[in-house]
C-alpha positions in Angstrom: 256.9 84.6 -55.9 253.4 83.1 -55.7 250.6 83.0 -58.8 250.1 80.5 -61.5 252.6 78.3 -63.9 250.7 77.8 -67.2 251.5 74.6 -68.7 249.4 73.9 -71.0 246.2 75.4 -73.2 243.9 72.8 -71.2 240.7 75.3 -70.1 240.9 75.1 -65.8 237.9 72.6 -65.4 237.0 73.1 -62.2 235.9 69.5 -62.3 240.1 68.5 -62.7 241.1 71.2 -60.1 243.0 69.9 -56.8 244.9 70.5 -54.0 248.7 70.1 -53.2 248.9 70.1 -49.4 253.3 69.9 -49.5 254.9 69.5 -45.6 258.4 69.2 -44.4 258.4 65.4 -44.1 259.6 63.0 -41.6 260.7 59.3 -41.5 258.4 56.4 -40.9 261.2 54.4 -39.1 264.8 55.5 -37.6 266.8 53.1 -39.8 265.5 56.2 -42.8 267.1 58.8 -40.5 270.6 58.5 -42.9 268.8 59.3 -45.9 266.7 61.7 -44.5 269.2 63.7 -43.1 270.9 64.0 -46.3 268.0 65.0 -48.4 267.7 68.3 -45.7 271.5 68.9 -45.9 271.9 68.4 -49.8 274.8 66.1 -49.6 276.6 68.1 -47.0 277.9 65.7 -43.9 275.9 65.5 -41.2 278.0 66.4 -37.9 279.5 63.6 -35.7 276.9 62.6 -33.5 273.6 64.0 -35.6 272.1 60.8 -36.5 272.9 58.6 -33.2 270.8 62.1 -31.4 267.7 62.1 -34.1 267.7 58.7 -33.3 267.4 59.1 -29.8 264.6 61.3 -30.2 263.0 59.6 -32.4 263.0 56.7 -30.0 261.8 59.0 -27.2 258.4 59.7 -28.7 257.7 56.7 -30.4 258.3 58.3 -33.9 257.2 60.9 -35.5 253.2 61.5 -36.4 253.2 63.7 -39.2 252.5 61.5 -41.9 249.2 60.1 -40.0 248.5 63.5 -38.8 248.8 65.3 -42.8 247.3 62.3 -44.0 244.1 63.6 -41.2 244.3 67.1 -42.6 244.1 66.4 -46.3 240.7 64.3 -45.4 239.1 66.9 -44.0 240.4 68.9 -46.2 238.6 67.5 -48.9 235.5 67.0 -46.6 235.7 70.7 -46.5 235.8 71.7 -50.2 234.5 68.9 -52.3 238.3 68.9 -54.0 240.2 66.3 -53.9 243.5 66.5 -51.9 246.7 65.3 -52.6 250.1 64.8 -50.3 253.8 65.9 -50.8 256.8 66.2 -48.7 259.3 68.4 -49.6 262.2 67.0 -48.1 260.6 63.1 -48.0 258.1 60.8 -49.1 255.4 60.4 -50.4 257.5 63.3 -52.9 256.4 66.6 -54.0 256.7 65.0 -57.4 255.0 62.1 -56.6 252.1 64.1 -56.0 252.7 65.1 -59.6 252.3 62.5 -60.7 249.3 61.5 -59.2 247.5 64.6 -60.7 248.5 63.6 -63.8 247.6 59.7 -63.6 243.9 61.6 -62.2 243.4 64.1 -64.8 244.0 66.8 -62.3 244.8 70.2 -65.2 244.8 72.2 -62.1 246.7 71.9 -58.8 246.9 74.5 -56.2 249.9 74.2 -53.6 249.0 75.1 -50.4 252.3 74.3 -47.9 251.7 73.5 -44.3 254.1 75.9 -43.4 252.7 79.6 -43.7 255.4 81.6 -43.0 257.9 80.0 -45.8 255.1 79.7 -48.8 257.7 81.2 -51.3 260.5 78.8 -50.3 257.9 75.7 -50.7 256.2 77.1 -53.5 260.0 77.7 -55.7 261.0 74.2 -54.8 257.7 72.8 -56.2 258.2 74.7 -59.5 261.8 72.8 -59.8 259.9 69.3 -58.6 257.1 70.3 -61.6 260.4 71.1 -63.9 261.9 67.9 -63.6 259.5 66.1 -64.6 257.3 68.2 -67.0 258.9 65.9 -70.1 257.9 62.9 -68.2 254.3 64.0 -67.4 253.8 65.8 -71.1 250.6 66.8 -72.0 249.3 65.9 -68.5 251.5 67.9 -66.8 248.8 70.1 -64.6 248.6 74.2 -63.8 249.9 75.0 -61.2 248.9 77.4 -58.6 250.6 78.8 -55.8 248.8 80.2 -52.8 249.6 83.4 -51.6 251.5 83.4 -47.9 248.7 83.0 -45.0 250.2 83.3 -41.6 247.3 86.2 -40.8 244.4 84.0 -42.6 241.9 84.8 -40.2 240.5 81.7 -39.2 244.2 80.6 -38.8 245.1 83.2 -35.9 241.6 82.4 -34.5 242.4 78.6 -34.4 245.3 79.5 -32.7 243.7 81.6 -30.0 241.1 78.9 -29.5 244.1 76.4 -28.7 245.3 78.7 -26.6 242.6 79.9 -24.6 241.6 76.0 -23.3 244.7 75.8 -21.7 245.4 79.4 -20.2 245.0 80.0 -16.9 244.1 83.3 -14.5 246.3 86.3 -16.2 248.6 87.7 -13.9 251.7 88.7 -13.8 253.0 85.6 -12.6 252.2 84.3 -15.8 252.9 84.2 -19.6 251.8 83.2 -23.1 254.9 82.4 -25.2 254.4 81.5 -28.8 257.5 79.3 -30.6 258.0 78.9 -34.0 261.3 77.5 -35.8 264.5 79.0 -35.8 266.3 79.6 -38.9 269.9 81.3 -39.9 270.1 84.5 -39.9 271.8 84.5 -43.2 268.6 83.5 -44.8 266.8 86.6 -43.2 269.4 88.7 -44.5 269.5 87.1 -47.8 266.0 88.2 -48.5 264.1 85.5 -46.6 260.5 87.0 -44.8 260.6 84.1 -42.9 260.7 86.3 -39.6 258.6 89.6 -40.3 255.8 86.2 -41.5 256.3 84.9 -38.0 256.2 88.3 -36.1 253.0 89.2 -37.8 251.1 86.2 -36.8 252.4 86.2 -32.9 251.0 89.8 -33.2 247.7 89.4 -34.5 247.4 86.6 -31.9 248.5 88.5 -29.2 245.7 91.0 -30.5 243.5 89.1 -30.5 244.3 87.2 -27.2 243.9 90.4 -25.3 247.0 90.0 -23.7 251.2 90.2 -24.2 253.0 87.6 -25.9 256.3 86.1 -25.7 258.0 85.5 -28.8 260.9 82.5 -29.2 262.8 80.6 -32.0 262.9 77.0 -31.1 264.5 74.0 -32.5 268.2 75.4 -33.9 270.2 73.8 -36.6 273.5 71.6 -35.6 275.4 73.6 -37.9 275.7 76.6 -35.3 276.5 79.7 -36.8 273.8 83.3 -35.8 270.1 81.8 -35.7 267.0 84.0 -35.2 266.2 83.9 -31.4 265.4 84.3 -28.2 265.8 81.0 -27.9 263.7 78.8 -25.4 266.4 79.0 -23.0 267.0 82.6 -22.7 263.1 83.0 -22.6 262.3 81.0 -20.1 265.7 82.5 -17.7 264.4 86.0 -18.4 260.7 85.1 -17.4 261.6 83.1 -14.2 263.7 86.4 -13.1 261.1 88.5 -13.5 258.7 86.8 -11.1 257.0 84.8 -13.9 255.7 81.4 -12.2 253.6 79.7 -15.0 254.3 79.7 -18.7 251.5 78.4 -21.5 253.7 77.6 -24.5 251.5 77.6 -28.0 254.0 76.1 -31.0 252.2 78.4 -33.7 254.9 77.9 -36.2 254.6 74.0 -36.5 250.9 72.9 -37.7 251.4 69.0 -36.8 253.0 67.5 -33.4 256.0 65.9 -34.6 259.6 65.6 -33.0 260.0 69.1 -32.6 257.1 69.6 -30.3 256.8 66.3 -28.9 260.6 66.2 -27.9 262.3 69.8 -28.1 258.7 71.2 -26.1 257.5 68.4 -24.4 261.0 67.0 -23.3 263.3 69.3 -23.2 261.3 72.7 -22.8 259.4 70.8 -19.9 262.5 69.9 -17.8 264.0 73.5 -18.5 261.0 74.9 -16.9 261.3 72.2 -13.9 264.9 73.3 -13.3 263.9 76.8 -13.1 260.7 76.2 -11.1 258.4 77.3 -13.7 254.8 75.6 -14.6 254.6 74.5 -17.9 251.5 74.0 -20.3 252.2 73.2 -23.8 249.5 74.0 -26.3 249.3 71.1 -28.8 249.7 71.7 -32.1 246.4 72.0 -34.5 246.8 69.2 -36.2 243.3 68.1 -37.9 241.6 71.0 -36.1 238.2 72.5 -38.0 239.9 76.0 -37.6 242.8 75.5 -39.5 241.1 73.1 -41.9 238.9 76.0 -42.5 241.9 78.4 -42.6 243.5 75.4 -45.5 240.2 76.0 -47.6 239.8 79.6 -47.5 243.6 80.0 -48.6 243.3 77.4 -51.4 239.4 79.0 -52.2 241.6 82.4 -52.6 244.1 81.0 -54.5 241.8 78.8 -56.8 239.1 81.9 -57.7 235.6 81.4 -57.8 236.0 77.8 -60.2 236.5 76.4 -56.5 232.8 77.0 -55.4 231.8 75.5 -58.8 233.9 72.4 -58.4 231.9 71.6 -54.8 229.1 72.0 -55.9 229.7 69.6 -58.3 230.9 67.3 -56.4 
């Protein structure tokens, strides 16, 4: 459920309104991949061999760049709507409730969250509610409104970053090649449990394939070690099913993951990449957007939405 937690009879000055941009968070050295691991399994065991993988991966691409990367995004961010922007990860640091508490320590009586993951804005926006919770004693009177954007996997400027991405890197259609779109798997027991995790995801590959002009390929990439029945076709299956049917030359956009970070630099540019050398297919991965204008202008008109007209006040003033 998205909308707006009223915490206190503070009028919304657009003058003390900011943004929240929350990510999924990542490690700034291997030696936090213990910790970090527990946090996303909640103090279940991590399987035999988990950490010593991570680790290898890790290794592989030099660490992870999403910190730097949502770090570049909140800038221009702020360049963009005159706001100013804060950072939280959900499942590392800086914390969500850090980020609390830096709108308090600012004045901030307004705070709109806008997650860097489109297509699971009700899962980051509950968890921030219990973040705000925990601490609302602490914070007291400064504890700021809060105000969850809506979910914005079709934001228009979004899908048309994407197809910009996509179309430097295509090559001559044909039906020797194919456009494949990934996005992260998750269990099917969270789909069946309610989660619009999927139909979110479906929607965007098909407004992109829209606009595109041209089929796209669907996968789930990046599976859970805990196995069990996770949303697919995998990259595997994909990728066998294309290079039977003739296909010689796959461009592979991750449009679920907004940053490069382990899961594209490794799982795509690794893995996927010698997959698609074993089965004699050309590969072109799509980087991510990271800090690109479209999708910093797709982060503005969300939070804009979200925010009401006090937004356009607030930039002017600033």
């Amino acid at each position: 459920m998205t909308g707006t937690d009223t915490n206190s009879s503070r009028a919304s000055d657009p003058a003390r309104t900011a943004v929240l941009l929350v990510a999924h968070g990542t490690v700034s050295h291997v030696d936090e991949l213990p910790a970090f691991v527990d946090r996303i399994r909640h103090g279940r065991p991590a399987p035999p061999g988990l950490i010593d993988e991570l680790r290898r991966r890790y290794e592989a691409i030099g660490g992870s760049p999403l910190l730097r990367v949502t770090e570049e995004q909140a800038r221009a961010l702020e360049l963009d709507t005159g706001l100013p922007v804060l950072l939280g990860m959900r499942l590392w640091e800086p914390s969500v409730e850090a980020g609390f508490r830096e709108a308090a320590r600012r004045g901030i009586s307004r705070l709109v969250l806008v997650p860097l993951a489109p297509f699971s804005v009700e899962i980051y926006g509950a968890a921030a509610r219990r973040s705000l919770e925990n601490i609302r004693a602490e914070l007291g009177e400064r504890t700021p409104e809060l105000v969850i954007c809506e979910p914005w996997g079709c934001e228009p400027a979004f899908i048309e970053a994407q197809c910009a991405a996509l179309q430097a890197r295509l090559r001559v259609d044909s039906r020797e090649s194919a456009v494949m779109l990934t996005a992260h798997s998750l269990p099917r027991a969270a789909i069946r449990a309610g989660d619009r995790y999927q139909a979110e995801v479906e929607a965007c590959a098909a407004a992109v394939a829209k606009r595109l002009g041209r089929p796209c390929e669907l996968a789930y990439q990046s599976q859970g070690a805990d196995g069990g029945e996770w949303l697919g076709p995998d990259l595997r299956e994909t990728f066998e099913r294309l290079a039977r049917s003739g296909v010689r030359q796959i461009t592979l956009s991750p449009i679920g993951f907004l940053a490069d970070h382990v899961e594209t630099l490794f799982d795509l540019d690794i893995e996927a990449r010698a997959l698609a050398d074993r089965l004699g297919l050309g590969f072109e991965r799509v980087p991510a957007l990271n800090a690109a204008p479209g999708l910093i202008q797709a982060l503005a008109s969300v939070a804009k939405r979200a925010l009401g007209a006090g937004i356009g006040v607030a930039r002017a003033m600033g």
